[in-house]
Backbone and ligand atoms as CSV (ligand in chain L), in Angstrom:
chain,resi,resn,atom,element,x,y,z
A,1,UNK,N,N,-30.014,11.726,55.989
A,1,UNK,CA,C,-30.765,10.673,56.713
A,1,UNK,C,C,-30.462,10.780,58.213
A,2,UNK,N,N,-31.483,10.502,59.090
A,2,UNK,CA,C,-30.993,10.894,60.483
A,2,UNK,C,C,-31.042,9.617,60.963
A,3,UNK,N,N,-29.459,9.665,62.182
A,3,UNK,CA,C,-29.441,8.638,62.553
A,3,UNK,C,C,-30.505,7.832,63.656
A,4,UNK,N,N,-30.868,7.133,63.215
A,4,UNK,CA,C,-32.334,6.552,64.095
A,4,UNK,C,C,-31.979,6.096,65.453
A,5,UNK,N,N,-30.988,5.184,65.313
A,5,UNK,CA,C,-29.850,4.079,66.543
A,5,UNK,C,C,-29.689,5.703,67.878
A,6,UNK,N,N,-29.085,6.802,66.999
A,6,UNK,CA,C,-28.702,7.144,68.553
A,6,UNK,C,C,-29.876,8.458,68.822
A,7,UNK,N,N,-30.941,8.343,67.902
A,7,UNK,CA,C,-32.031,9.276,68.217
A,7,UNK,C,C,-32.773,8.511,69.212
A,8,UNK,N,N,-33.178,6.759,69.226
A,8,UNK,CA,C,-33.841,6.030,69.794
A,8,UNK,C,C,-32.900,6.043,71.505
A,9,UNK,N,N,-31.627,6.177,71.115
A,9,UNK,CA,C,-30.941,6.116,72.466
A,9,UNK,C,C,-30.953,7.871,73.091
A,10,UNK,N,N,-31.083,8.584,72.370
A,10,UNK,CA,C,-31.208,9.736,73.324
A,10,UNK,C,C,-33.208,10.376,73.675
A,11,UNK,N,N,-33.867,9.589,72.419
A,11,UNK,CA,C,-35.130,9.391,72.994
A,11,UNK,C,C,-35.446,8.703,74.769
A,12,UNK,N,N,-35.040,7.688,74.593
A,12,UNK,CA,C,-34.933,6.657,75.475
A,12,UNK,C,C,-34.447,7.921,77.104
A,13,UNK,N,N,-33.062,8.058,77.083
A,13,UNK,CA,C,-32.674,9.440,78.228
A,13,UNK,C,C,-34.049,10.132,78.667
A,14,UNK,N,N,-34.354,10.796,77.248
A,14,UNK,CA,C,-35.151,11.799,77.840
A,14,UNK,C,C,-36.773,11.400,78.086
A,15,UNK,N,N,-36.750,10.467,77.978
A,15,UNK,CA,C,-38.186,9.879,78.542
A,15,UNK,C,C,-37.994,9.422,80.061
A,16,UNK,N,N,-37.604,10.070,81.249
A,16,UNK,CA,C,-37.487,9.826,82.413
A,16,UNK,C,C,-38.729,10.064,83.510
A,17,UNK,N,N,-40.214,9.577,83.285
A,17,UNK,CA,C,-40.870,9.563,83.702
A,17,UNK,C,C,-41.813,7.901,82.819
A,18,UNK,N,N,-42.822,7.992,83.944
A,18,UNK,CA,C,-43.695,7.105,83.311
A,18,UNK,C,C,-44.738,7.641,82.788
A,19,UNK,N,N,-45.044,9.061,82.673
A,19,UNK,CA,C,-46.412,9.622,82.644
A,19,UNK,C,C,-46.505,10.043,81.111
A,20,UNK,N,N,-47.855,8.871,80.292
A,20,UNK,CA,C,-47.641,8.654,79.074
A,20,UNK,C,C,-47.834,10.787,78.282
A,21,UNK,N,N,-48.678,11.479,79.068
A,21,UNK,CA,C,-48.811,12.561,78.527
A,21,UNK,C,C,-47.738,13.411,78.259
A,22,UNK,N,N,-46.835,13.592,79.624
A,22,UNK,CA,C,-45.164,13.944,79.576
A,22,UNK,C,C,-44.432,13.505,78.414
A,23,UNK,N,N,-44.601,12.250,78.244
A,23,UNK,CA,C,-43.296,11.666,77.511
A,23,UNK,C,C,-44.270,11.438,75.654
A,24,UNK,N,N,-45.481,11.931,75.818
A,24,UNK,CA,C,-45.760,12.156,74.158
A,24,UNK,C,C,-45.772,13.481,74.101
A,25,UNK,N,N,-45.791,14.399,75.086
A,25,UNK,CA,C,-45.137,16.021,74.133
A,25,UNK,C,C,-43.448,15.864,74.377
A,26,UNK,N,N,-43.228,14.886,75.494
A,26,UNK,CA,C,-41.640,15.021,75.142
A,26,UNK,C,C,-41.498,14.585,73.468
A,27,UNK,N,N,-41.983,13.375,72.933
A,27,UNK,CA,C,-41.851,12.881,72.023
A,27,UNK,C,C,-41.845,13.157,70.569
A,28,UNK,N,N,-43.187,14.132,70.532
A,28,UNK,CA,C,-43.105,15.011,69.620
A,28,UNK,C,C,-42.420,16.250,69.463
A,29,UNK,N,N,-41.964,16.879,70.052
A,29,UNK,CA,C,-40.989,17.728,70.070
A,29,UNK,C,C,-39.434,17.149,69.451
A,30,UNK,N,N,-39.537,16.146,69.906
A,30,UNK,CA,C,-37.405,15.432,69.882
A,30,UNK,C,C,-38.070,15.257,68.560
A,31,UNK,N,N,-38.214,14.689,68.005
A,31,UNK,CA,C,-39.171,14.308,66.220
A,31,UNK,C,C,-39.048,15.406,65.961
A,32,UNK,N,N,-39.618,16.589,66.193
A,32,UNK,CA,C,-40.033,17.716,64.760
A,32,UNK,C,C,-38.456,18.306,65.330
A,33,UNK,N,N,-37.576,18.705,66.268
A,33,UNK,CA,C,-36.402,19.049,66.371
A,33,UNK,C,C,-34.933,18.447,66.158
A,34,UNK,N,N,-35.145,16.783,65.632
A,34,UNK,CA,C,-34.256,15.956,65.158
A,34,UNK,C,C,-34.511,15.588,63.898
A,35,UNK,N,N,-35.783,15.421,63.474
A,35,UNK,CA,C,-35.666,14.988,61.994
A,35,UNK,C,C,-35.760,15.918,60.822
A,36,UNK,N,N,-35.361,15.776,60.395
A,36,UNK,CA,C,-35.474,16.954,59.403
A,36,UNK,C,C,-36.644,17.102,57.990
A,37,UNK,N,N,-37.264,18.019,57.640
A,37,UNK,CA,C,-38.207,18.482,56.457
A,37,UNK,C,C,-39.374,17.808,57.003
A,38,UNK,N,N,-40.294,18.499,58.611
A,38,UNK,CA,C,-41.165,17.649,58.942
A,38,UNK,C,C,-41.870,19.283,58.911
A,39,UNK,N,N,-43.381,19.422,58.915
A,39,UNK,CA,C,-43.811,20.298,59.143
A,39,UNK,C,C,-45.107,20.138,60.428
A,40,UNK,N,N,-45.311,18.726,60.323
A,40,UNK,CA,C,-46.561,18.309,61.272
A,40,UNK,C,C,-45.295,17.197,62.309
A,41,UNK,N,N,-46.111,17.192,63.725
A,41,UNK,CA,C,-45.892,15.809,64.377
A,41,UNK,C,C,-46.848,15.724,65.527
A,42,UNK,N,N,-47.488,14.808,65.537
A,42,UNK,CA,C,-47.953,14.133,66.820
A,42,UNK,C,C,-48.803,13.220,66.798
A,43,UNK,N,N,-49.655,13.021,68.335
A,43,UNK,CA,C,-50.956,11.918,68.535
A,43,UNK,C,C,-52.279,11.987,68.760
A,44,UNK,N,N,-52.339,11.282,68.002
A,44,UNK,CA,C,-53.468,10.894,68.548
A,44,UNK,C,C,-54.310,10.165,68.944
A,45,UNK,N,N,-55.335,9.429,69.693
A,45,UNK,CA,C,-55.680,8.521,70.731
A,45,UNK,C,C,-56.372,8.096,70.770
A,46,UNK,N,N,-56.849,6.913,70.721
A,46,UNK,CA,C,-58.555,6.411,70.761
A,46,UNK,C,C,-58.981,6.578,72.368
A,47,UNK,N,N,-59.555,7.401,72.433
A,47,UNK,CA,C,-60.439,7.596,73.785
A,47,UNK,C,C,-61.867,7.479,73.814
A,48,UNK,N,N,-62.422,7.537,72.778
A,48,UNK,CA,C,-63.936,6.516,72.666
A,48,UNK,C,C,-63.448,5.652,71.525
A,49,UNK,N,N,-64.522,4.382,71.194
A,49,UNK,CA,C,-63.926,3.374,70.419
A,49,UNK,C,C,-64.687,3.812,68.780
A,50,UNK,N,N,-63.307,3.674,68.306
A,50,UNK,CA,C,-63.079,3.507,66.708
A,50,UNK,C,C,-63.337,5.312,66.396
A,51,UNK,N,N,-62.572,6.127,67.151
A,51,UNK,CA,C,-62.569,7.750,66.972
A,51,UNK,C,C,-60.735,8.084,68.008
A,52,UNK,N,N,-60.145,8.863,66.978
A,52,UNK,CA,C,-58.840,9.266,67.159
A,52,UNK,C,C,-59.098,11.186,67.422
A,53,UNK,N,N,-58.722,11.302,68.749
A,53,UNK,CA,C,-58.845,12.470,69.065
A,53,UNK,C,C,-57.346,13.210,69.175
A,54,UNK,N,N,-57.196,14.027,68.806
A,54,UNK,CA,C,-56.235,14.866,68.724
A,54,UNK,C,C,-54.960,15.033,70.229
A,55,UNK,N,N,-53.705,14.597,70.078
A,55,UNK,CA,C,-53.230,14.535,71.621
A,55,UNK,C,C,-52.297,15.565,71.106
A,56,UNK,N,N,-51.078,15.613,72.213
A,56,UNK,CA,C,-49.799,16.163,72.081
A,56,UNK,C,C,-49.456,16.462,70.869
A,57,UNK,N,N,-48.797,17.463,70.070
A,57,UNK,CA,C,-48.557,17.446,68.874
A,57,UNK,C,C,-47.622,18.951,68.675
A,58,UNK,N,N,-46.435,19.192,67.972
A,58,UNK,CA,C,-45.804,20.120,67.094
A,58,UNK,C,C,-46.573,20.348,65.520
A,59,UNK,N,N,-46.332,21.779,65.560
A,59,UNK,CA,C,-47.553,22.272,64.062
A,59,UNK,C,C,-48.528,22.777,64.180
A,60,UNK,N,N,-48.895,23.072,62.798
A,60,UNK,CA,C,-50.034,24.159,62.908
A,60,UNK,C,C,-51.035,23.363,63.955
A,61,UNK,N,N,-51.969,23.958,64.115
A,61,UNK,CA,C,-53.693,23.382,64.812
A,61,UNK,C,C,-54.272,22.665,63.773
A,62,UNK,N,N,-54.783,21.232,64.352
A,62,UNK,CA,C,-54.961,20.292,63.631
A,62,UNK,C,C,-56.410,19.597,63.110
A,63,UNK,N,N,-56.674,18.769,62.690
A,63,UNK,CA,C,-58.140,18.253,62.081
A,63,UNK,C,C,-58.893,17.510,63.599
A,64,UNK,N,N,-59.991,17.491,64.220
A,64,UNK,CA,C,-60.220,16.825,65.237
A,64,UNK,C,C,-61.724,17.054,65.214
A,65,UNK,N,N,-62.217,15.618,65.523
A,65,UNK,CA,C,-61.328,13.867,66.041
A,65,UNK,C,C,-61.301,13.579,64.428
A,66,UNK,N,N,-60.636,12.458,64.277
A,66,UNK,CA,C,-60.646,11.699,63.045
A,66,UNK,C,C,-61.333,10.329,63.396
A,67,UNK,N,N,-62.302,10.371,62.444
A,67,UNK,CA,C,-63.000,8.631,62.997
A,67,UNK,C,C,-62.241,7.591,62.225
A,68,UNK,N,N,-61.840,6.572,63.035
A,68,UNK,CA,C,-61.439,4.721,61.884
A,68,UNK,C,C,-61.463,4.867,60.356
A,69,UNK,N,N,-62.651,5.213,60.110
A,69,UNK,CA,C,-62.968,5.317,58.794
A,69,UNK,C,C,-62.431,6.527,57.607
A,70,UNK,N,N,-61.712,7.237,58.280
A,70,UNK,CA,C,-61.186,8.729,57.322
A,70,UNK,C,C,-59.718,8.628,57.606
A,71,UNK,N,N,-59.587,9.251,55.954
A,71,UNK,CA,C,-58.077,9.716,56.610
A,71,UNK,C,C,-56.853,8.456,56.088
A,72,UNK,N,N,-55.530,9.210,56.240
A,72,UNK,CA,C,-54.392,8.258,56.158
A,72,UNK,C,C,-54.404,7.630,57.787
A,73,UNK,N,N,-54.552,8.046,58.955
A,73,UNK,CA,C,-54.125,7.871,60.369
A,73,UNK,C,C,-55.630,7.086,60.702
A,74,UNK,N,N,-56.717,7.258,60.114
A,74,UNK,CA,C,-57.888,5.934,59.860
A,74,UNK,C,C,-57.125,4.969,59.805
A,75,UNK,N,N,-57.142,5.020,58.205
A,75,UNK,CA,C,-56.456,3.678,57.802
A,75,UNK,C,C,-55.168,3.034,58.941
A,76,UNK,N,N,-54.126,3.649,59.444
A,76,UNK,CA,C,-53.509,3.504,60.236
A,76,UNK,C,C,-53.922,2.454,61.704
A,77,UNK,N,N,-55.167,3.066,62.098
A,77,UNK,CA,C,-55.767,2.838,63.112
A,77,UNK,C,C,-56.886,1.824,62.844
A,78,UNK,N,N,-57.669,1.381,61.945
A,78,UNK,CA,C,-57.738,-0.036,61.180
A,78,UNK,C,C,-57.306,-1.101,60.871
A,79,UNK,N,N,-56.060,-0.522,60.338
A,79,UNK,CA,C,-55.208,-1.558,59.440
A,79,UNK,C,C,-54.143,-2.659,60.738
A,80,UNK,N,N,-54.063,-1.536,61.640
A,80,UNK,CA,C,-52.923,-1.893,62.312
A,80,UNK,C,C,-51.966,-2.108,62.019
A,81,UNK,N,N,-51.631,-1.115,60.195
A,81,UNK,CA,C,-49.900,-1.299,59.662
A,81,UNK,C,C,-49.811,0.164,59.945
A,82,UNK,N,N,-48.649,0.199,59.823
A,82,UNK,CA,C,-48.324,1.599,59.205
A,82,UNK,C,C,-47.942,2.377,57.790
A,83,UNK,N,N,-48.940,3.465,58.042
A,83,UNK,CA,C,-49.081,3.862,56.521
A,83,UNK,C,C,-47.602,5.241,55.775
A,84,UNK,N,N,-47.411,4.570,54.874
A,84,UNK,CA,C,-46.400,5.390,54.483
A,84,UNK,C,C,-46.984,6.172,53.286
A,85,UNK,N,N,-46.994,7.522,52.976
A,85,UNK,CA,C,-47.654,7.946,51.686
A,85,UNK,C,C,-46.831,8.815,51.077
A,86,UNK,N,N,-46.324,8.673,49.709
A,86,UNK,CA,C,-45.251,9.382,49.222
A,86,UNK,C,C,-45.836,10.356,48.562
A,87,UNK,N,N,-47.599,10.400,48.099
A,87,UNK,CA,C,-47.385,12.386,47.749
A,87,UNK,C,C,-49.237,11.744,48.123
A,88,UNK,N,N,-49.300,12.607,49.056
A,88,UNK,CA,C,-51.009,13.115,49.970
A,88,UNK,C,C,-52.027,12.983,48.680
A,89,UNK,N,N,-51.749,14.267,47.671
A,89,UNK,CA,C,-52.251,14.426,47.025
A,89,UNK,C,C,-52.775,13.296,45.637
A,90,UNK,N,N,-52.217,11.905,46.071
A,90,UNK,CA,C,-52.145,10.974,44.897
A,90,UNK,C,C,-53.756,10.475,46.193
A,91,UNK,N,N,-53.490,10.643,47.251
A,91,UNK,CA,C,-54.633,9.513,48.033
A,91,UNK,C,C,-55.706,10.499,48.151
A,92,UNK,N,N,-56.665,9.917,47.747
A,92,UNK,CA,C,-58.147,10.704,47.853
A,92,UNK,C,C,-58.823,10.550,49.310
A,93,UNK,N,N,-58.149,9.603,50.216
A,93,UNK,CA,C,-59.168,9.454,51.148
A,93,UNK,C,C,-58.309,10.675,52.681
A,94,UNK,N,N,-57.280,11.297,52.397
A,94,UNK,CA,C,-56.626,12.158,52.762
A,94,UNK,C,C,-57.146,13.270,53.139
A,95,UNK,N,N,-57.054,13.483,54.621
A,95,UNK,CA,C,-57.674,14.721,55.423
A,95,UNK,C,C,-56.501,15.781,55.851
A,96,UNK,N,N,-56.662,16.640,54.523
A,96,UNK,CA,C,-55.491,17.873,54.440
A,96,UNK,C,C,-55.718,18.838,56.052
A,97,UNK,N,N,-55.054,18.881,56.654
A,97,UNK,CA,C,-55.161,20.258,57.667
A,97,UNK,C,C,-54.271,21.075,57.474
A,98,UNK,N,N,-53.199,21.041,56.944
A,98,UNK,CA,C,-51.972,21.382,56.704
A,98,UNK,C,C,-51.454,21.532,55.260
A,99,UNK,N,N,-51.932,22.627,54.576
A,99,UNK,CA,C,-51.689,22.385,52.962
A,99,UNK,C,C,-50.698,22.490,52.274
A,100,UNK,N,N,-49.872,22.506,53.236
A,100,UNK,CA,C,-48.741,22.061,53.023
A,100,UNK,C,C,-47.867,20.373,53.210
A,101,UNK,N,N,-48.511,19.818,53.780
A,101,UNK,CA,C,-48.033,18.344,53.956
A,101,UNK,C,C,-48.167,17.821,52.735
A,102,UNK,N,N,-47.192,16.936,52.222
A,102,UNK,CA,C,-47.082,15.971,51.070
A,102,UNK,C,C,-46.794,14.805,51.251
A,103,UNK,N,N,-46.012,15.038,52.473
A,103,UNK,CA,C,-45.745,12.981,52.540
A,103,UNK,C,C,-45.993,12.985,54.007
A,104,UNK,N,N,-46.392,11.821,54.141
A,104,UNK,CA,C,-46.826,11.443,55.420
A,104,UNK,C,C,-46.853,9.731,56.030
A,105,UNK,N,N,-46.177,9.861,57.207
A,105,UNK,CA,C,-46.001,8.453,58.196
A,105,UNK,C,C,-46.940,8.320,59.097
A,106,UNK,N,N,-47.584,7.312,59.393
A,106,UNK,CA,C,-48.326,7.453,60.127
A,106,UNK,C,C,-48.330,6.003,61.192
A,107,UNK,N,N,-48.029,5.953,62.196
A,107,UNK,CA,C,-47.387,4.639,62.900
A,107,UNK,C,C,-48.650,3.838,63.992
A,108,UNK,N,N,-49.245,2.964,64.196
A,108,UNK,CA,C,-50.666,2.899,65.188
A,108,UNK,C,C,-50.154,2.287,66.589
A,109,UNK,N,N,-49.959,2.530,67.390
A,109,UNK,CA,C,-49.192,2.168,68.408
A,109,UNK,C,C,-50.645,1.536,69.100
A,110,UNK,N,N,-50.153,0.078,69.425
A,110,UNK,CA,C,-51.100,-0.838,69.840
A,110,UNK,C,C,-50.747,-1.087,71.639
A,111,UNK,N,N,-51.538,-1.788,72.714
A,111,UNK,CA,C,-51.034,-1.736,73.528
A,111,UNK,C,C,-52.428,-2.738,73.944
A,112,UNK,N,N,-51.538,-4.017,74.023
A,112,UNK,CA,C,-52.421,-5.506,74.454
A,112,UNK,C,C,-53.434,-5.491,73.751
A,113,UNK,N,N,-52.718,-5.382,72.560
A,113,UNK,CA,C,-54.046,-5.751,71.348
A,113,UNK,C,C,-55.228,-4.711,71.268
A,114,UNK,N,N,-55.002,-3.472,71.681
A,114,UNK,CA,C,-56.016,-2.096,71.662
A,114,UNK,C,C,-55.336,-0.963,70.920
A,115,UNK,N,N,-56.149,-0.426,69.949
A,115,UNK,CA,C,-55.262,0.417,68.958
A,115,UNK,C,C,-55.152,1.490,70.216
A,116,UNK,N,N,-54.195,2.169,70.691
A,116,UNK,CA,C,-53.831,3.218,72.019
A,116,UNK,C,C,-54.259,4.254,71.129
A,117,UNK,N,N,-53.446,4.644,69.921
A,117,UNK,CA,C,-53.650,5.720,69.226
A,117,UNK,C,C,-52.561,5.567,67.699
A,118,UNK,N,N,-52.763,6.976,67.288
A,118,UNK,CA,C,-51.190,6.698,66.431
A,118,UNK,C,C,-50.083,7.877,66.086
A,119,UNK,N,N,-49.194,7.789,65.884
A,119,UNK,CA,C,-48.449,8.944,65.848
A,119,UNK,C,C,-47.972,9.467,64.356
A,120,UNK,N,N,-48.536,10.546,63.602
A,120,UNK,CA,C,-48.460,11.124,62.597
A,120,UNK,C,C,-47.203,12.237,62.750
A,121,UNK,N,N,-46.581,11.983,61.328
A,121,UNK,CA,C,-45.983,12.629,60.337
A,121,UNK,C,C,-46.250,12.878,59.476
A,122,UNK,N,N,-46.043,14.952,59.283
A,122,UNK,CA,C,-46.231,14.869,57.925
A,122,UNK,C,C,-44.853,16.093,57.380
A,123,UNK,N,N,-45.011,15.990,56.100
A,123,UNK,CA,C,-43.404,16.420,55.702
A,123,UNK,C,C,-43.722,17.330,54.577
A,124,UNK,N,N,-43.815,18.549,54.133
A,124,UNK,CA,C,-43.833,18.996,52.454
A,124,UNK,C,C,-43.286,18.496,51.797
A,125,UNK,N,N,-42.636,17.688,51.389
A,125,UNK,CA,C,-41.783,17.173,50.652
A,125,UNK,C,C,-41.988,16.159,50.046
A,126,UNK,N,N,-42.749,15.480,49.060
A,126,UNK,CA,C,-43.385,14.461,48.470
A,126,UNK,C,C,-42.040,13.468,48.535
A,127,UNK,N,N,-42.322,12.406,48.710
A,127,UNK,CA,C,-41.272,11.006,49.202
A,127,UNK,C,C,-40.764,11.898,50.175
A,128,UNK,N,N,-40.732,11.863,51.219
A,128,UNK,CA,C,-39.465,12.320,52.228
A,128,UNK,C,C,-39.453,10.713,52.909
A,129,UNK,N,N,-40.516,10.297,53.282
A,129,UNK,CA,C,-40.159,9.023,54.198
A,129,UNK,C,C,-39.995,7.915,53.700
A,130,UNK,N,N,-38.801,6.993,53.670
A,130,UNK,CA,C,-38.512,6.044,53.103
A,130,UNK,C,C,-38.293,4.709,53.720
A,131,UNK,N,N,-38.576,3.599,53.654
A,131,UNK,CA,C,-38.167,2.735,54.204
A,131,UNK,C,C,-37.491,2.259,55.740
A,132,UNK,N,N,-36.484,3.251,55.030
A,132,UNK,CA,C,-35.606,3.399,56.997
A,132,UNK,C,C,-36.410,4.683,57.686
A,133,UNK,N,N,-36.645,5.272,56.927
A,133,UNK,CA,C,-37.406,6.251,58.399
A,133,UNK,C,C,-38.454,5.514,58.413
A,134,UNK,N,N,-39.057,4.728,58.024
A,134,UNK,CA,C,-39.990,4.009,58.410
A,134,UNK,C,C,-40.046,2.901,59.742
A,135,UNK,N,N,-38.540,2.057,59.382
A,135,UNK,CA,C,-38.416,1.854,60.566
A,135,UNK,C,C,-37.389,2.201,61.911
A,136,UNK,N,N,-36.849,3.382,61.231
A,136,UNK,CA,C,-36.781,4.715,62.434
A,136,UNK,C,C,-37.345,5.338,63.086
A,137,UNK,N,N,-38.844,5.788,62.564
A,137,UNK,CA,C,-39.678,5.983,62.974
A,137,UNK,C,C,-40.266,5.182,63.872
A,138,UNK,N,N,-40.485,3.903,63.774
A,138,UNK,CA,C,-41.319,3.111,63.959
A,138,UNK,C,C,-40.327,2.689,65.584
A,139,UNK,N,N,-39.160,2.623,65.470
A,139,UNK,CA,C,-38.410,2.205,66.821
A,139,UNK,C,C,-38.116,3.610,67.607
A,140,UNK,N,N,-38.821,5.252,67.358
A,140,UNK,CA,C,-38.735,5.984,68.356
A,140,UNK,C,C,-40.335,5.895,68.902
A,141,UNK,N,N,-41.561,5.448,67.887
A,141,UNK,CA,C,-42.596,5.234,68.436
A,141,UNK,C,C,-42.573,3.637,69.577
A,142,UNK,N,N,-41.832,3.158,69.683
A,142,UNK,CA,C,-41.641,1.402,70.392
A,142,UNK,C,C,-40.865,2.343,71.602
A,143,UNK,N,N,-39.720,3.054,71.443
A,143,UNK,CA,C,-39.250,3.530,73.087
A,143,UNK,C,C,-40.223,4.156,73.672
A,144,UNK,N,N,-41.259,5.383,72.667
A,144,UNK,CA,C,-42.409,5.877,73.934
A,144,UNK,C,C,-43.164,5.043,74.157
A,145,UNK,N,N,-43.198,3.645,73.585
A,145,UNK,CA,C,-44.707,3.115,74.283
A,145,UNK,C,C,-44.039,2.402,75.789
A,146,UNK,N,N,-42.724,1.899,75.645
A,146,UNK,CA,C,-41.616,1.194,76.350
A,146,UNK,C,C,-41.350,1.931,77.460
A,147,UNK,N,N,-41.518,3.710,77.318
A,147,UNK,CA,C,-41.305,4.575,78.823
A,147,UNK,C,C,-42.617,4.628,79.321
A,148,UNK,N,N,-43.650,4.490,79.101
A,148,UNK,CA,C,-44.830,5.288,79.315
A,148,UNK,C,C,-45.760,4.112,79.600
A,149,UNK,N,N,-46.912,4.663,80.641
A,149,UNK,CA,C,-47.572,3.539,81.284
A,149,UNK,C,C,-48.879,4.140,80.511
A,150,UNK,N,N,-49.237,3.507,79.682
A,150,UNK,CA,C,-50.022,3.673,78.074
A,150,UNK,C,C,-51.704,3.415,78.974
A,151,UNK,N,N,-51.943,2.938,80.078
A,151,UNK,CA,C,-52.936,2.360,80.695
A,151,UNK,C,C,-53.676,3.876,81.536
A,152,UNK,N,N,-52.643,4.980,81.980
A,152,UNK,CA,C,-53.057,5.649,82.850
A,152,UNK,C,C,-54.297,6.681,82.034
A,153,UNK,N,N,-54.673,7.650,82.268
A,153,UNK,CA,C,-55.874,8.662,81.394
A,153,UNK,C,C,-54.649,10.070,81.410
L,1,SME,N1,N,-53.560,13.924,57.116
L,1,SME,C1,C,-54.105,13.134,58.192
L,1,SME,C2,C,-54.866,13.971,59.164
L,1,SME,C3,C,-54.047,14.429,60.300
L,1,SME,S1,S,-53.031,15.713,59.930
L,1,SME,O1,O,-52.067,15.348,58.902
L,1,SME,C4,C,-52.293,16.317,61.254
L,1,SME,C5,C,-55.013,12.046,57.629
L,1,SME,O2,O,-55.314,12.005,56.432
L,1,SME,O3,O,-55.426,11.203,58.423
């Protein structure tokens, strides 16, 4: 299990800018190089409304855009929860790019009540994300929104 407390505190260090693009490939990188059994990581963004376009990201080349309506990181970006899925292959509404992913986090990072985007995980490993990486996850996605001026293009 990785420790979340001092990943969020050495996240936090290395986010020494405000510039939200900097500090989401910083972001995804510290993720796929600290956590372990991840094969996908990154964002993506609502830049026209109710469509998630592909941002910063570690992993293969990815599915793009994903609209509201598709997808685990849809639902994500709808729901405004975050979606935890312990084997891909049980959810039918699941947009494989990676045929290798089995479990997948998917977090919607909001910003004054506007879905910004959301930040996907995915893992081969059916259950890899549990509870606490859930909200491990969920408090290294709260320091990048916390460094980063989420408003700029
Ligand atoms: N599996 C995601 C699509 C994005 S990739 O995993 C990078 C989904 O169902 O929304």
């Amino acid at each position: 299990m990785a420790n979340y407390e001092l990943l969020a505190r050495q996240l936090e260090a290395l986010l020494d800018t405000r510039d939200w693009l900097t500090n989401a490939a910083q972001t995804c990188a510290f993720i796929m190089q600290e956590v372990p059994q991840l094969n996908w990581v990154g964002f993506y963004l609502q830049r026209e409304p109710e469509l998630l376009s592909l941002g910063p990201f570690q992993g293969k080349p990815a599915c793009n855009p994903i609209p509201f309506d598709k997808g685990v990181c849809g639902a994500a970006a709808r729901s405004r929860e975050t979606q935890r899925v312990e084997d891909v292959h049980a959810v039918a509404d699941h947009i494989a790019c990676d045929a290798d992913s089995r479990a997948e986090l998917v977090i919607p990072i909001l910003v004054a009540e506007r879905v910004w985007g959301v930040l996907d995980l995915d893992s081969p490993f059916p259950e890899r994300f549990g509870k606490e990486d859930q909200s491990g996850i969920e408090s290294l996605a709260q320091v990048f929104v916390q460094a980063s001026d989420l408003n700029q293009t």
